[in-house]
C-alpha positions as CSV (number, residue, x, y, z in Angstrom):
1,X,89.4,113.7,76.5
2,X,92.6,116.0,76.0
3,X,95.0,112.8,75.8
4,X,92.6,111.8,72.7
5,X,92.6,115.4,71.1
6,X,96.4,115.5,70.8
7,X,96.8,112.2,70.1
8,X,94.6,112.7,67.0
9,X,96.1,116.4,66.4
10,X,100.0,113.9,67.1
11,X,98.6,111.4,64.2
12,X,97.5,114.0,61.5
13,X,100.9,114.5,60.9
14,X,103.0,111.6,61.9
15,X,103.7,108.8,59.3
16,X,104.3,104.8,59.6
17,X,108.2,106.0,58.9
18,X,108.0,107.7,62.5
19,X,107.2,104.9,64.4
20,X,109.9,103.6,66.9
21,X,109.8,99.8,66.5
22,X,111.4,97.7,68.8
23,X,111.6,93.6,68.8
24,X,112.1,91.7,72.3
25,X,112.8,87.8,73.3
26,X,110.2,86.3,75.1
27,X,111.2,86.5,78.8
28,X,114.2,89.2,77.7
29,X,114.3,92.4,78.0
30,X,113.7,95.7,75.5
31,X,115.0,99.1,75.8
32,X,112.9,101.7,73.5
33,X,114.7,105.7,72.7
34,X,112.8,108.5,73.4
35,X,114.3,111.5,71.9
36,X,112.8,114.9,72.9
37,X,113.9,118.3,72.2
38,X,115.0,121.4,74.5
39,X,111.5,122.8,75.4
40,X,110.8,119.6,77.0
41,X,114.0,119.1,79.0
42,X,112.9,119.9,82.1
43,X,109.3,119.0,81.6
44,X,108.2,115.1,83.4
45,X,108.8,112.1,81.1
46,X,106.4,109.8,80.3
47,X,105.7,105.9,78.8
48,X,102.0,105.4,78.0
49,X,100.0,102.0,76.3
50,X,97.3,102.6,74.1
51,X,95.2,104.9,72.4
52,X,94.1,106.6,75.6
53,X,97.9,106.9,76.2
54,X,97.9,105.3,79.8
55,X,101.0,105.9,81.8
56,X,102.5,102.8,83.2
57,X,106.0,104.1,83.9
58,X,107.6,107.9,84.9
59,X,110.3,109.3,86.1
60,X,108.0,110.8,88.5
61,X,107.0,107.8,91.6
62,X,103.8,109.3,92.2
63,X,102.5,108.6,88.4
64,X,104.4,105.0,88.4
65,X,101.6,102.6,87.9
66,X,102.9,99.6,86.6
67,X,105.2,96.7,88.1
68,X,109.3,97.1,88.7
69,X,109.5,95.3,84.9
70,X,109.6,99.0,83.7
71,X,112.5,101.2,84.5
72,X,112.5,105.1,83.4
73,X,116.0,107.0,83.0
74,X,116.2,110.7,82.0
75,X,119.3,111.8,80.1
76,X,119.3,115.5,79.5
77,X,122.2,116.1,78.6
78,X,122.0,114.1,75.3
79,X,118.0,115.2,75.2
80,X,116.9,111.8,75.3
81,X,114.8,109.4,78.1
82,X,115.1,105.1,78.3
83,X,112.6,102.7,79.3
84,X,113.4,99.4,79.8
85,X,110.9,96.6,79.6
86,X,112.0,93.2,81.5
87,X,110.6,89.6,81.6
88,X,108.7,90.5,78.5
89,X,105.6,88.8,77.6
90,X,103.7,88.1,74.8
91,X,100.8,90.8,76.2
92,X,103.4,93.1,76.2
93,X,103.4,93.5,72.3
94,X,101.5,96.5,71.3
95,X,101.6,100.7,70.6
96,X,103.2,102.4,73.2
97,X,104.0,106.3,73.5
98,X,106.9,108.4,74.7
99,X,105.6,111.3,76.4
100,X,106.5,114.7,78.5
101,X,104.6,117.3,80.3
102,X,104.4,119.4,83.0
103,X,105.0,120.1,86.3
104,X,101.9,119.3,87.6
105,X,100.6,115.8,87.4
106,X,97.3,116.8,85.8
107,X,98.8,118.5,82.6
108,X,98.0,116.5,79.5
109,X,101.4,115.5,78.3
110,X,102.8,115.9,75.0
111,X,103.1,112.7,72.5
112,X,106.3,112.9,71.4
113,X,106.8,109.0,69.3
114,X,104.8,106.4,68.5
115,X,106.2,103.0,69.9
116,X,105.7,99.3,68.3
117,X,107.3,96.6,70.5
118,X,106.8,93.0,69.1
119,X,107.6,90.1,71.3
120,X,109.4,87.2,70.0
121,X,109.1,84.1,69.6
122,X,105.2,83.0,69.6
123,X,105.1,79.8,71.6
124,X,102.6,77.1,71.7
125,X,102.5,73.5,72.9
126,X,101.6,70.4,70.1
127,X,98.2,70.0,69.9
128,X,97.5,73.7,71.3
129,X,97.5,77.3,70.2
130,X,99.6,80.0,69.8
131,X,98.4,83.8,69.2
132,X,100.1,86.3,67.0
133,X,99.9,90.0,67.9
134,X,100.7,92.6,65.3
135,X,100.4,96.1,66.0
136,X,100.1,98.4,63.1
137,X,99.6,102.5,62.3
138,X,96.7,104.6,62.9
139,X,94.3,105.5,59.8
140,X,94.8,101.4,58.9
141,X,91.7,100.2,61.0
142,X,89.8,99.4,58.0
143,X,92.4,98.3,55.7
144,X,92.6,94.2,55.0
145,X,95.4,92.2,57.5
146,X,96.9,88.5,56.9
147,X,99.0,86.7,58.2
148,X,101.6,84.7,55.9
149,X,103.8,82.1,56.3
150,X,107.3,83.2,55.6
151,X,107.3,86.1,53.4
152,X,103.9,87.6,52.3
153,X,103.9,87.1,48.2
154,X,102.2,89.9,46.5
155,X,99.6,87.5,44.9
156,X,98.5,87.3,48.3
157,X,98.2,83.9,47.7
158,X,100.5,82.5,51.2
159,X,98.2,84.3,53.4
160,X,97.2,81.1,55.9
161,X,94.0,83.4,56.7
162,X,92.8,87.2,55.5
163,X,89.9,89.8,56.8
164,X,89.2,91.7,54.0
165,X,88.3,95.8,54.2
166,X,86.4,97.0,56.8
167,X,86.0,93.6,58.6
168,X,87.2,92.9,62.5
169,X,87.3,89.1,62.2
170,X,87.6,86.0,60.0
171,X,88.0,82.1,60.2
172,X,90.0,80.0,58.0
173,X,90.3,76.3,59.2
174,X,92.4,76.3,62.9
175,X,92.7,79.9,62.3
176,X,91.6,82.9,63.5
177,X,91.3,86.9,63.3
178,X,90.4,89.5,65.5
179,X,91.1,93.0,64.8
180,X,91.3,95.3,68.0
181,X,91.2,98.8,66.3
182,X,91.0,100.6,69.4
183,X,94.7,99.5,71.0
184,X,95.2,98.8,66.8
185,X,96.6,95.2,67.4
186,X,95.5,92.2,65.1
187,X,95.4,89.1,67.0
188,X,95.7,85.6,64.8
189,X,95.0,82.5,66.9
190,X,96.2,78.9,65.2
191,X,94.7,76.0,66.7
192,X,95.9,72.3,66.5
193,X,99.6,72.5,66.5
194,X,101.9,70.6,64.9
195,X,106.0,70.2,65.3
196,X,106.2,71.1,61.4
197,X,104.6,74.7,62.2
198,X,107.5,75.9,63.7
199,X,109.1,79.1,61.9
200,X,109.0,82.9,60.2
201,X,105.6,84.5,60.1
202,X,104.7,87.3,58.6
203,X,102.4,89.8,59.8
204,X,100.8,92.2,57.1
205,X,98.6,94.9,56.7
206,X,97.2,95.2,52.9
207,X,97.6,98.7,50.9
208,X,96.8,99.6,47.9
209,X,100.3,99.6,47.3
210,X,101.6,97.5,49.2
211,X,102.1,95.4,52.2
212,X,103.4,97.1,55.6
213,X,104.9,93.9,57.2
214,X,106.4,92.9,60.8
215,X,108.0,89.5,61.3
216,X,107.5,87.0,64.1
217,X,108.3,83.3,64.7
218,X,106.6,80.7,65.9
219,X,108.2,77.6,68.5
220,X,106.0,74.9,68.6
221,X,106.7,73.3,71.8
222,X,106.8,69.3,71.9
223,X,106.1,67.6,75.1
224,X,108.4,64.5,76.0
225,X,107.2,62.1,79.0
226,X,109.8,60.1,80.9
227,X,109.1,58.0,84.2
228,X,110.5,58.7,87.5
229,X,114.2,57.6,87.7
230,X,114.4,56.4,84.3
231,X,115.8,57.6,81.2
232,X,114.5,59.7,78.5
233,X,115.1,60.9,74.5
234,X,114.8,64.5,73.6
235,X,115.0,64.5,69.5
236,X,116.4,68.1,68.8
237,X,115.9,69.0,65.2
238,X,117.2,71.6,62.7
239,X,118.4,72.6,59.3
240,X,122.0,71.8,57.7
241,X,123.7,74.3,56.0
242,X,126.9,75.4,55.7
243,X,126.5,77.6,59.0
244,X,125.2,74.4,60.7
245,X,128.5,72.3,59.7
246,X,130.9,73.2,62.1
247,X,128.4,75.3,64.6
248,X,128.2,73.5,68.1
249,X,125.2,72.1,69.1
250,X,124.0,72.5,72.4
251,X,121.1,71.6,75.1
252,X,119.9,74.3,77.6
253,X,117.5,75.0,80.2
254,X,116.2,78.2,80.8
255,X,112.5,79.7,81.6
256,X,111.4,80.8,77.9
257,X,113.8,82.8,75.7
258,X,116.8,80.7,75.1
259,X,119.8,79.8,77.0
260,X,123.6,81.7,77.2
261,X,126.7,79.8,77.0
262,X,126.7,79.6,81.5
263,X,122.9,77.7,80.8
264,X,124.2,74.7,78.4
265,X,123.8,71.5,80.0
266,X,125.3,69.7,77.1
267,X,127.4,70.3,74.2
268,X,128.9,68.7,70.7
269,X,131.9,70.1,72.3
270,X,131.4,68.2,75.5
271,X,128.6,65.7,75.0
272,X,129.0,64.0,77.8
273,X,127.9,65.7,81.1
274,X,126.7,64.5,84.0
275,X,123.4,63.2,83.6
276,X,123.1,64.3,80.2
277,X,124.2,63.0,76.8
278,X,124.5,64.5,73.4
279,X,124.7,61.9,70.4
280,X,124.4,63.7,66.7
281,X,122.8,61.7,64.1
282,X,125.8,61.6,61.4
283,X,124.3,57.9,59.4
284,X,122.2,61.0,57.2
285,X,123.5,61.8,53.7
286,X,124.9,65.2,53.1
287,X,122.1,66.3,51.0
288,X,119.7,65.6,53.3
289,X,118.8,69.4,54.9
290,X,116.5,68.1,57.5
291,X,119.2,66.9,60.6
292,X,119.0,65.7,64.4
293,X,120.6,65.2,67.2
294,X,119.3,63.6,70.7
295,X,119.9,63.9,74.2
296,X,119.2,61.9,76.7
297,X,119.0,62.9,80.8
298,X,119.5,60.2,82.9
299,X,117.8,59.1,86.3
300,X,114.8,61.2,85.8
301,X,113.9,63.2,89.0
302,X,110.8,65.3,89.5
303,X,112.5,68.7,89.6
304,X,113.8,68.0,85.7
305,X,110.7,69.0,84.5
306,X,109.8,72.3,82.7
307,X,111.3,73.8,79.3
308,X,114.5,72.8,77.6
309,X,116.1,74.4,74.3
310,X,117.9,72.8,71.9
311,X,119.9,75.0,69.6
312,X,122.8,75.2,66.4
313,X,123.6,78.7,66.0
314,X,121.0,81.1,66.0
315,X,118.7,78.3,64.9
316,X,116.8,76.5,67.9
317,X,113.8,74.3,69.2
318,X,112.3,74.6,72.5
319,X,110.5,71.2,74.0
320,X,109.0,70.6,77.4
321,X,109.8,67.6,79.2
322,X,107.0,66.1,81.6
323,X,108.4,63.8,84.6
324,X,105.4,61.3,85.4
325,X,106.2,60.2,89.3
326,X,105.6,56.6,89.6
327,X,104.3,54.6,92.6
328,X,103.9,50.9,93.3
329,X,100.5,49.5,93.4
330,X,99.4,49.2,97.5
331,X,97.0,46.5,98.3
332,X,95.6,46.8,102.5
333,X,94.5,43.1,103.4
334,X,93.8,42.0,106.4
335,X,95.9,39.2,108.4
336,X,95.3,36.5,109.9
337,X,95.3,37.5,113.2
338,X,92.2,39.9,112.5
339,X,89.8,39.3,115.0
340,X,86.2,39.0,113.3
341,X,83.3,41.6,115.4
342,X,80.4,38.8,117.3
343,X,77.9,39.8,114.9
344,X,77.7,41.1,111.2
345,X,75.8,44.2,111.8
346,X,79.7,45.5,113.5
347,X,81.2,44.3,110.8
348,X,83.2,46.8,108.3
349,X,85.4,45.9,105.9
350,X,89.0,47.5,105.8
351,X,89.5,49.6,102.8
352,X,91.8,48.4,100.0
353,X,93.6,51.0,98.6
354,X,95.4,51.1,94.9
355,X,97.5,53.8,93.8
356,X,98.5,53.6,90.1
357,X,100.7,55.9,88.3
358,X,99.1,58.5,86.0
359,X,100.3,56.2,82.9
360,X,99.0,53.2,84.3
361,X,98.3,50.3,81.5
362,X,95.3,48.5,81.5
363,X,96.9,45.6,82.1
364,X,98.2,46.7,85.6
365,X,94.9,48.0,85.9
366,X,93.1,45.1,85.0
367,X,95.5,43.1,87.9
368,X,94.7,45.1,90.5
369,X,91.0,44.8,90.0
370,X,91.3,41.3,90.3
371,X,93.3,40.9,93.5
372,X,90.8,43.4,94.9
373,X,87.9,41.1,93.5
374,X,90.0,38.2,95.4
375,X,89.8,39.9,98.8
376,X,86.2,40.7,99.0
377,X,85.2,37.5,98.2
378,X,87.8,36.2,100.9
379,X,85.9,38.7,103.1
380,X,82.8,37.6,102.5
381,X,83.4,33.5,103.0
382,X,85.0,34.1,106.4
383,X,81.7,36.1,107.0
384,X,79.9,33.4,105.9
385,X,81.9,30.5,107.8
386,X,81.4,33.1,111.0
387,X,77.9,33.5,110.6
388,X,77.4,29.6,110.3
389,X,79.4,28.3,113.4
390,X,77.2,30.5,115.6
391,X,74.4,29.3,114.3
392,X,75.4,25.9,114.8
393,X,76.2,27.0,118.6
394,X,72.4,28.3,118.4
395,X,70.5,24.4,119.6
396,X,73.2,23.4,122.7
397,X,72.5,27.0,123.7
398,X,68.9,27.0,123.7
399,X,68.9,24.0,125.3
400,X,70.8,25.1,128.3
401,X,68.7,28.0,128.4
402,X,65.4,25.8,129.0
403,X,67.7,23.7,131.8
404,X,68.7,26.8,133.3
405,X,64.9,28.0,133.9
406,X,64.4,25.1,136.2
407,X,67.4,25.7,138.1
408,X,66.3,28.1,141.4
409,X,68.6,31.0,141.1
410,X,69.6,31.2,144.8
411,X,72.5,29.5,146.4
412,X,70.0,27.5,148.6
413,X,66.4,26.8,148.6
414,X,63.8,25.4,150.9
415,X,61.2,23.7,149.9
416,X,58.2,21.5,151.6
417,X,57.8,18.4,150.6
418,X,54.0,16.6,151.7
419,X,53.0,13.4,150.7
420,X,49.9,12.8,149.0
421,X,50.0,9.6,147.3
422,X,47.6,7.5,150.3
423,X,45.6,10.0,151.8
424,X,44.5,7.2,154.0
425,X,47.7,7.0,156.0
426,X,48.5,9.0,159.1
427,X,49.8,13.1,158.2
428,X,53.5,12.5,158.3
429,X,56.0,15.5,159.2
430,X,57.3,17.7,157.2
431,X,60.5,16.9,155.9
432,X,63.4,19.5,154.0
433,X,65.3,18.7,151.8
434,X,68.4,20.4,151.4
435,X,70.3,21.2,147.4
436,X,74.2,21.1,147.5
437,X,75.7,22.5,144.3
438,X,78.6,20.7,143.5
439,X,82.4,21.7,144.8
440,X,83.5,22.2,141.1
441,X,80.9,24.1,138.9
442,X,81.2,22.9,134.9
443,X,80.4,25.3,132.2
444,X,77.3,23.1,131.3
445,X,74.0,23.9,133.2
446,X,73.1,21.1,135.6
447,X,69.6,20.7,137.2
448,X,67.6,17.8,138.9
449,X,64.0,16.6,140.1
450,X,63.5,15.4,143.5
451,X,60.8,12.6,143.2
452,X,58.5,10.8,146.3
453,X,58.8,7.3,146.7
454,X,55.7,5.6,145.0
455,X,55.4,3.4,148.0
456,X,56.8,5.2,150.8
457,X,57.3,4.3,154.5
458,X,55.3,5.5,157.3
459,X,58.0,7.0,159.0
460,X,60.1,9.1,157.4
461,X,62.8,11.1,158.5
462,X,64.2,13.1,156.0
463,X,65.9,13.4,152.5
464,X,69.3,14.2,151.2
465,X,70.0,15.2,147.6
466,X,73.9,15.2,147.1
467,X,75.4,16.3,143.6
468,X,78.2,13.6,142.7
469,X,81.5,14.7,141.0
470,X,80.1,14.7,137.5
471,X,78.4,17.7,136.6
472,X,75.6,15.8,135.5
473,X,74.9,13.9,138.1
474,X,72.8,13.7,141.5
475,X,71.8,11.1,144.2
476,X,68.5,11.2,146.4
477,X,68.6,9.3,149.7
478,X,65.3,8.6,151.9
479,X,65.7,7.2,155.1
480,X,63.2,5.9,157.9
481,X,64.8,3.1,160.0
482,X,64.8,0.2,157.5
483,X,63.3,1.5,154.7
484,X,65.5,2.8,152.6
485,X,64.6,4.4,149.0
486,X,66.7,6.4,146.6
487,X,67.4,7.5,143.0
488,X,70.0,8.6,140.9
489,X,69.6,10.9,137.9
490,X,71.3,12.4,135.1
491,X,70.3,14.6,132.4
492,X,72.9,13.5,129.8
């Protein structure tokens, strides 16, 4: 509540003439003045942010708030402090104070200037937006603001968008207003940029006088795509005057405010550099104002991208190149020698993978669907081939089933034999018969019937049943002196 009371009391009597302002490149560095006289010498010094006069930098540690962008130097022997601002931002536009107080930490220092610091340039992609910030004097909160295009005519008539007294926003087309009058910042927002929007605005606030003005530019950005290992065109443009003529023209990377001579990658004065080529366009007539030149980078690796700033003389574009990594397009099929699972139900399929580059046409695209098309239904006839043969194999294995369930499972088997065919005839012995599996077993089940002789001697002795070589095959023997009987079957 003190801060506020002496800033009001501080404001009474200051005028816009008494404000400090200071201009800073975007990602540069500021240094703002604060003078002070001898009663505050040995008193704390002080840089504050906002109407509430929030300290963000001292020469005391303990009342340090912000960041190590902010450095504080005393001089009192020329009565004066220095704060310098680095990496600069574009939130870092606004009304700052220089301040000093006491010894003790919780003494209310003194407001000794009012500060403006104005970023520059506003920077804004094509097809994006860009926001200007202008800062402007207390006891203007309800006055009307604009924003112009170059200068700001006195007809008012160039102002791209306007809030008139008393308002806090307004909306004209892509643009935007919002009037802070607390931190007493107007913010204008354009939307939908375009290359040709590049240049001097104008910020204003509207008296009844006149206009009290603070100038910014504007970069629109343009975003250039180049492939992986490739080559690529970076159209630099500017204007052709008599500076221009025999100004060098140069190509520089750097993170956002501009390049120095150590940053050029290429040069009209060496346009040939490693990777990088400078060509000017000289097939233009000499009246022509509007002029270009292009560079082109070579071999285009992923670490090329980010911003790049073309420049003649103090006059200069910035443009952002985008390297798109390309990869082949990876189809997984499965050889020949895949062994197909027994039955469907284990069956998966192997994924097919396809990786396409971000700028993919559809005509690659429409390829790769195809081939992919192409391999399930592959997949799915081999399926259908597997499926069949076992079904074929279904019958012959069915059938060997129902031979196998007469076949007695153990190695050897007794069985008694009586015959009944003439119950008349005298009760003969029992006779054994004995089963000898074959030497050589075959794959195919085998099995046989051991049948009674219809008309059978009285005498009979026994009965042999020998499996021949074939695996089909057996031989049944009866014997009883002269009568002998016997049978050979197969189940073929």
């Amino acid at each position: 509540m003190k801060n506020l009371i002496v800033l009001l009391i501080y404001l009474i009597s200051c005028s816009y003439e008494d404000i400090i302002k200071e201009t800073g490149p975007l990602a540069g560095v500021v240094t703002i003045k604060c003078p002070y006289d001898a009663q505050h010498v040995d008193r704390h010094k002080y840089f504050c942010k906002g109407a509430g006069c929030d300290i963000i930098v001292s020469d005391k540690e303990s009342r340090q708030r912000t960041s190590q962008r902010l450095k504080l130097t005393d001089h009192k022997q020329d009565k004066n402090f220095l704060v310098t601002m680095t990496n600069l931002t574009g939130e870092d536009t606004g009304v700052y104070w220089c301040a000093a107080g006491g010894a003790s930490p919780s003494e209310t220092p003194d407001l000794l200037m009012e500060v403006h610091i104005q970023v520059n340039p506003v920077i804004g992609d094509v097809g994006d937006s860009a926001t200007f910030r202008c800062p402007y004097a207390e006891g203007s909160q309800n006055k009307s603001k604009c924003l112009c295009k170059g200068k700001c005519e006195k007809s008012r008539d160039n102002c791209l968008i306007k809030s008139e007294q008393g308002q806090t926003q307004a909306k004209n087309g892509h643009e935007t207003l919002y009037d802070d009058t607390v931190s007493r910042v107007f913010n204008v927002t354009i939307g939908g940029l375009r290359a040709e929007y590049s240049g001097k605005y104008t910020c204003a606030v509207i008296t009844e006088v006149n206009f009290v003005t603070t100038e910014q530019e504007l970069l629109v950005r343009e975003v250039v795509a180049g492939d992986e290992g490739k080559s690529v065109i970076i159209t630099c443009k500017y204007q052709h005057d008599q500076t221009s003529k025999n100004t060098a023209k140069y190509f520089c990377r750097a993170k956002d405010a501009g390049c120095k001579l150590e940053d050029f990658l290429v040069s009209s004065l060496a346009p040939n550099h490693s990777r990088y080529i400078l060509k000017e366009d000289k097939d233009l007539q000499p009246e022509i104002s509007a002029r270009i030149f292009n560079v082109t980078i070579t071999d285009l690796r992923a670490e090329d991208s980010g911003i790049y700033w073309c420049g003649v003389g103090e006059t200069k574009s910035v443009v952002r190149l985008e390297v798109i990594k390309t990869s082949t397009n990876v189809i997984h099929i499965p050889d020949k020698s895949t062994t197909w699972p027994s039955s469907p139900a284990s069956m998966s399929m192997t994924p097919v993978t396809i990786s396409t580059s971000p700028g993919a046409s559809p005509l690659t695209l429409s390829v790769s669907l195809i081939v992919v098309m192409v391999v399930v239904a592959t997949a799915v006839f081999l399926l259908y081939r597997h499926k069949r043969n076992r079904t074929q194999e279904l019958p012959s294995n069915d059938t060997n089933t129902r031979r196998n369930s007469q076949v007695p499972q153990p190695d050897c088997m007794y069985e008694e034999i009586k015959d009944t065919h003439n119950p008349s005839l005298p009760e003969t012995n029992t006779v054994y018969v004995t089963a000898q599996l074959p030497t050589m077993p075959s794959d195919d089940l085998t099995y046989s019937t051991a049948t009674l002789p219809t008309n059978p001697c009285t005498d009979m002795g026994y009965s042999a049943v020998s499996f021949g070589e074939g695996p089909n095959t057996a031989a049944i023997a009866f014997r009883q002196g002269n009568c002998e009987y016997s049978r050979t079957s197969s189940d073929q």
